[in-house]
N, C-alpha and C positions, 0 to 999 in steps of 0.2 A: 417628601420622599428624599431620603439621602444621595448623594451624588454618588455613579456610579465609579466603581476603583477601576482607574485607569489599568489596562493588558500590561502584565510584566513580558519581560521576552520569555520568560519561561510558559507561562498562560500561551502567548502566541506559539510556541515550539509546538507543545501538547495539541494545541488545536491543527498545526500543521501535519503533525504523525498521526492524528485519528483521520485526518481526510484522504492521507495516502494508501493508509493500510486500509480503511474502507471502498478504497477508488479501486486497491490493488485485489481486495476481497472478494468486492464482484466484478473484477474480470476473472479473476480464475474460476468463479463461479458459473461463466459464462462460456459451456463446454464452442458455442459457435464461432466466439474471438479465437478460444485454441486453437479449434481447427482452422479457422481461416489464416493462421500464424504458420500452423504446418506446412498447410497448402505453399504460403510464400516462401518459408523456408522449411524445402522437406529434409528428413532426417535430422543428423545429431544437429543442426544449426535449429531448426524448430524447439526441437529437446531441450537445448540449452538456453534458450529466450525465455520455457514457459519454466525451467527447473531457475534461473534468475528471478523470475515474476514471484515463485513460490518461494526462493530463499531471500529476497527483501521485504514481503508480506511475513516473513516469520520475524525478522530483523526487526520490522518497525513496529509488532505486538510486543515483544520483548521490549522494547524500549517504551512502548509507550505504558508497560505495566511498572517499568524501573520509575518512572516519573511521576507517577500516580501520590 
């Protein structure tokens, strides 16, 4: 069996943005984290935590198709 090829840091980057946009995927997936984020902060501070969660989950698909 040939020796495995050592992780570039680019290998490592790509594995780091598939674990975040999928960590980040299913929380947004997960209407009960939302609301329990509401709950903590109700109104536009809520709004703006879960519209953050959804504009870095869009960030880190885009970038991880750029690297593909």
């Amino acid at each position: 069996k040939p020796p495995e090829k050592a992780a570039t840091p680019a290998d490592e980057a790509k594995a780091q943005i598939k674990v975040w946009a999928d960590t980040i995927g299913r929380w947004l997936g997960q209407s009960p984290s939302i609301d329990s984020i509401r709950e903590q902060f109700p109104g536009p501070r809520g709004d703006a935590v879960v519209d953050a969660a959804k504009s870095l989950y869009e960030a880190l698909k885009d970038w991880q198709k750029a690297i593909r």
